[in-house]
Every structure is written in C-alpha cells, then in structure tokens.
C-alpha positions as CSV (number, residue, x, y, z in Angstrom):
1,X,0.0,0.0,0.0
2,X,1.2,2.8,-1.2
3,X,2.1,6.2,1.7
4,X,-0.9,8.4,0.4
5,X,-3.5,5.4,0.0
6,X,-2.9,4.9,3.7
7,X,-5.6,6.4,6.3
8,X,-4.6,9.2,8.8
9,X,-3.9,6.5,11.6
10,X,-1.5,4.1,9.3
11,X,0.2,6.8,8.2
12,X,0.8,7.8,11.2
13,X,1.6,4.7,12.6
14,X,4.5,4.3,9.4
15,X,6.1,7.6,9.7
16,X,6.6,7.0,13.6
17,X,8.5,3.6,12.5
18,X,10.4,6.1,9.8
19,X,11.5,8.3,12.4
20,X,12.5,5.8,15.1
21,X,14.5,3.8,12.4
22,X,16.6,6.8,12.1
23,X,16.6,9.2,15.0
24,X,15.6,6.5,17.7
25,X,12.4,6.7,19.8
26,X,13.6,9.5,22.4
27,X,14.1,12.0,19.7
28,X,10.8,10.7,17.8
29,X,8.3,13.3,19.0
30,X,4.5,13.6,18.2
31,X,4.9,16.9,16.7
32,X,7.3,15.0,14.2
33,X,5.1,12.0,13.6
34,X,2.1,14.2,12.8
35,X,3.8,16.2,10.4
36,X,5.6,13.2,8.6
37,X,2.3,11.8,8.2
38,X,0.8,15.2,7.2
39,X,-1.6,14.8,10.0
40,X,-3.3,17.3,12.4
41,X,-1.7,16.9,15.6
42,X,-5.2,16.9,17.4
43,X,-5.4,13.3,15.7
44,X,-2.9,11.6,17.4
45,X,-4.8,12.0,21.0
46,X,-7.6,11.0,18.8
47,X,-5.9,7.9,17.5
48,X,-3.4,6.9,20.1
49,X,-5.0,7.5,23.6
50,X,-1.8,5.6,24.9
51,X,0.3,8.9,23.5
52,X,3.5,7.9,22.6
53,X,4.3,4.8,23.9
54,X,1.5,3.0,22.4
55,X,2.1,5.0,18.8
56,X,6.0,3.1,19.4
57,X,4.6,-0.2,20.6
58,X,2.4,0.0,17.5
59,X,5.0,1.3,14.7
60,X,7.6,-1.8,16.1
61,X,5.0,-4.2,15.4
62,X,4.0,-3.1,12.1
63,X,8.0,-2.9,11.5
64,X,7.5,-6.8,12.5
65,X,4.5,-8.1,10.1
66,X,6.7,-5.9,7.3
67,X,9.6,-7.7,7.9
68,X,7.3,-11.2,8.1
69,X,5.8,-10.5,4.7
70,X,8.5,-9.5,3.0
71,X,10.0,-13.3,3.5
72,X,7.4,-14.4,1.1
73,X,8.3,-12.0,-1.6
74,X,12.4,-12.2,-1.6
75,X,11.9,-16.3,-2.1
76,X,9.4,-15.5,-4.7
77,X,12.5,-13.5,-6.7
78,X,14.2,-15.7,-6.4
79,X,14.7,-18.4,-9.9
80,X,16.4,-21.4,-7.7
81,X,15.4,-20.7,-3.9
82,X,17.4,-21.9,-1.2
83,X,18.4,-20.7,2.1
84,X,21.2,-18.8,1.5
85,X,19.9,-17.1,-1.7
86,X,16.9,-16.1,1.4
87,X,19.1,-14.7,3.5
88,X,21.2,-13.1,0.6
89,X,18.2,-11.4,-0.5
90,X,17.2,-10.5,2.8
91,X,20.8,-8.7,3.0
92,X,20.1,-7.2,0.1
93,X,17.6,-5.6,1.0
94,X,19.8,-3.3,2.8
95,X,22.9,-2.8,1.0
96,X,20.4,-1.2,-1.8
97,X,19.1,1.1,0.7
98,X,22.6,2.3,1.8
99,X,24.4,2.4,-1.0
100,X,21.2,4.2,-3.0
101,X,20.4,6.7,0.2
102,X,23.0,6.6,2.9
103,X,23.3,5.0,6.4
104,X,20.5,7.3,8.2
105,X,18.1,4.4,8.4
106,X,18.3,1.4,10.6
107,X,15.8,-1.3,11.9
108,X,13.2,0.1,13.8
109,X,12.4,-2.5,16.3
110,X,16.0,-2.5,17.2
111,X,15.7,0.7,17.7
112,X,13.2,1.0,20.1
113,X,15.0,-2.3,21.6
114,X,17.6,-0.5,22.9
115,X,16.0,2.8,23.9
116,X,13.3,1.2,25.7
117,X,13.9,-2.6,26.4
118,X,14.7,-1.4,30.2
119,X,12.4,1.1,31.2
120,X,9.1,0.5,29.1
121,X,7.7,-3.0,29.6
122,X,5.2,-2.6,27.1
123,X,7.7,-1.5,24.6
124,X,10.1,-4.8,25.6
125,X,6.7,-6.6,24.9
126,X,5.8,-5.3,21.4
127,X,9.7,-5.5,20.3
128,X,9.7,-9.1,21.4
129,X,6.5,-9.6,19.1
130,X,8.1,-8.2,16.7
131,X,10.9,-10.3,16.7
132,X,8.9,-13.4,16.9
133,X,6.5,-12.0,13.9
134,X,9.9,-11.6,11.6
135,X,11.1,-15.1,13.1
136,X,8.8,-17.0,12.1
137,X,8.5,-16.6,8.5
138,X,12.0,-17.3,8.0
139,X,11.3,-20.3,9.8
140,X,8.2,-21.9,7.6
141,X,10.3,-21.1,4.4
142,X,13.7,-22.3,5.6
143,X,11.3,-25.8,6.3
144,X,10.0,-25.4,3.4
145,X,13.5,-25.4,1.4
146,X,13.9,-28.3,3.3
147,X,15.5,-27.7,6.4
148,X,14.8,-29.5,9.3
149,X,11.7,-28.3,11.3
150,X,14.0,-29.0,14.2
151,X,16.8,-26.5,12.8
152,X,14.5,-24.0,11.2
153,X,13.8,-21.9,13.9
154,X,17.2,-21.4,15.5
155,X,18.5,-20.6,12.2
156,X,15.8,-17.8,11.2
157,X,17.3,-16.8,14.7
158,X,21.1,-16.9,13.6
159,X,19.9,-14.8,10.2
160,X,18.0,-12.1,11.8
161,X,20.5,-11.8,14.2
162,X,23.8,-11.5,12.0
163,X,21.6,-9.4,9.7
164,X,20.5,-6.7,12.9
165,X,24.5,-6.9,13.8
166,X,25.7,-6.1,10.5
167,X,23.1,-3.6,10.1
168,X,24.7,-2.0,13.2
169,X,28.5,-2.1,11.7
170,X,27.4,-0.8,8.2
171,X,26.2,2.1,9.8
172,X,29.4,2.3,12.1
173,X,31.6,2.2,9.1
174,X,29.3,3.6,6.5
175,X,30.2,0.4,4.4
176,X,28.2,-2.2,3.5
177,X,31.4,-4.6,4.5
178,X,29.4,-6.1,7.5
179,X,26.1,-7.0,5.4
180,X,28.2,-8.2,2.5
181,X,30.6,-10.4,5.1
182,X,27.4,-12.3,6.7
183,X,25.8,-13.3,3.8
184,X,28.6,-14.5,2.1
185,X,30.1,-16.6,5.3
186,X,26.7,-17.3,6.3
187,X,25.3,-18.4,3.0
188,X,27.4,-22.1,3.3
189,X,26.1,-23.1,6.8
190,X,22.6,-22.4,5.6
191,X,22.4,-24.6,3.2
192,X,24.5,-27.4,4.6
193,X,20.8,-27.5,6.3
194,X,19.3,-28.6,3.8
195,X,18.5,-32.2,4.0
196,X,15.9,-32.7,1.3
197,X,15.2,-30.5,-1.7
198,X,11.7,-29.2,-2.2
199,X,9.8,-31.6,-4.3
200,X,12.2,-34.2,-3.8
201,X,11.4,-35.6,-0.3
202,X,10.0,-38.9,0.1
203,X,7.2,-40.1,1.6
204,X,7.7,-40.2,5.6
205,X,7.5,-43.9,6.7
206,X,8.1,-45.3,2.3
207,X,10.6,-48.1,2.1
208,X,12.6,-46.9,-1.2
209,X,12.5,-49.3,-4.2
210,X,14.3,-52.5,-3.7
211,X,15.0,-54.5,-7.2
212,X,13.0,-57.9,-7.0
C-alpha cells in the first residue's frame, strides 16, 4: 500500500517507525510524527489515547508483520530458492538502501529495543512480538526449502541476528562490509541444512524401491 492510499492513523503509525528507524524513539516526537504523516496533531490523541508509547509499541510491530511478509516476496524472486539465496536477499535488502540513500536508516524494532527494552515494559513486549513476527516466516520457508523443522527456527534466529548486527556495523563504518561479510560466510552453513530439496522428499514412513 502505497504512503498516500494509507488512512490518517496508518500513516501515522509508518512515519513513527520512519523516524525511530533513524533518529531513535527518544528523539521521535509527536509533533514530528504528525507532520511526517501530514496529520493534524489533534489526531494523534484522537488515534493513540496511549500517547506515545502506544504510537512506538504500535509502529515496532507493524515494522515486525513488514519484515514477516517480505520473507514471502524475496523467495518468490528468487529463480532457484534456497536458504542462503533467502538470506542473501534479505541482506540485500539493505545494501540497496545504503548504497542508493545513505546509512541514516536502521531497523526500527532494534531501535526502540535499545532505547526502551529497560524502562518500558510494554515497549520490551511489542519489540519481542516483533521479533517473533519476523522469526517465524524465516522459519516456515527455511522448512519449506527443506531444512529441518528441528533447525528451522534457530537458524531464522542466527539470520535475523547476523543481519540486525551487520546492520549496526554498516552504519558504524558507513560500508556495507558487515552486510556483505554475513551473507557471504553465512550463505554455506545455511544450506549445509538442507536435508531434502523441495519436491524431492520422500514419503515419511516409504521403504525406497528394492530390485525384485
């Protein structure tokens, strides 16, 4: 969905993830979200009884689904998927943004991770949803590439994590080094996972053919 097809509450609801992912939650104010989003600033009291902390613990967990959905779209670019092209795409992501814009813009739910893990237990809450909503869809399609249910999920751990880190050192450096390193030293281990192709497994419990 496009920024203007968006109603006065999703947009404002995005722009507060823009800021965050860029300028952290303490200097995200509501002044700033409502004229991001081209919004009367009555609105947000309108919208967001919670004021600010439940605009944050809302624009971290659309930053979540986001991330979630946008698993099933980088497997379906890819011609021959597999877990490392996956996370190679997912990487991708990223180096395009920085080497197109700059390194102003980081994850926004890591963001508000760090600024308010400790003193905002709602906000710790919403961050660890949103975690778990980007988690899980790595998950289901490194299974279905044919990893092991078993492995899936503590490798769509290992990605998001080495992807969030390198995320960090790009904008360190301002170099995509970091994002470029993890994929390419990651890529191996993820598919040494695999341990059936798609399309290719067997049938659990079928004797293979034995000649007469």
């Amino acid at each position: 969905m496009a920024v203007s097809e968006r109603g006065p509450r999703e947009r404002m609801v995005f722009s507060a993830a823009q800021l965050i992912r860029r300028e952290g939650v303490a200097a995200t104010g509501m002044r700033e979200v409502a004229a991001h989003a081209g919004a009367p600033r009555g609105s947000l009291q309108h919208y967001f009884p919670g004021g600010k902390e439940q605009l944050v613990n809302e624009a971290v967990g659309w930053a979540g689904r986001y991330a979630g959905d946008r698993v099933a779209r980088f497997l379906a670019a890819l011609s021959e998927p597999t877990p490392a092209a996956l996370f190679a795409e997912m990487v991708r992501q990223w180096t395009d943004e920085y080497e197109a814009a700059g390194f102003a813009g980081g994850c926004p739910v890591a963001a508000a991770t760090v600024d308010c893990a400790q003193s905002t237990v709602s906000t710790r809450e919403a961050t660890a949803a949103a975690f778990a909503a980007w988690t899980a869809p790595v998950a289901r399609a490194l299974t279905d590439l044919g990893v092991p249910e078993e492995r899936a999920g503590a490798l769509a751990t290992l990605m998001i994590s080495a992807l969030e880190g390198a995320i960090l050192i790009a904008r360190a450096e301002r170099d995509v080094r970091a994002l470029t390193t993890v994929a390419h030293e990651l890529g191996p281990l993820l598919d040494a996972a695999v341990v059936e192709r798609p399309g290719q497994a067997r049938t659990r419990g079928a004797e293979p053919d034995r000649p007469a």
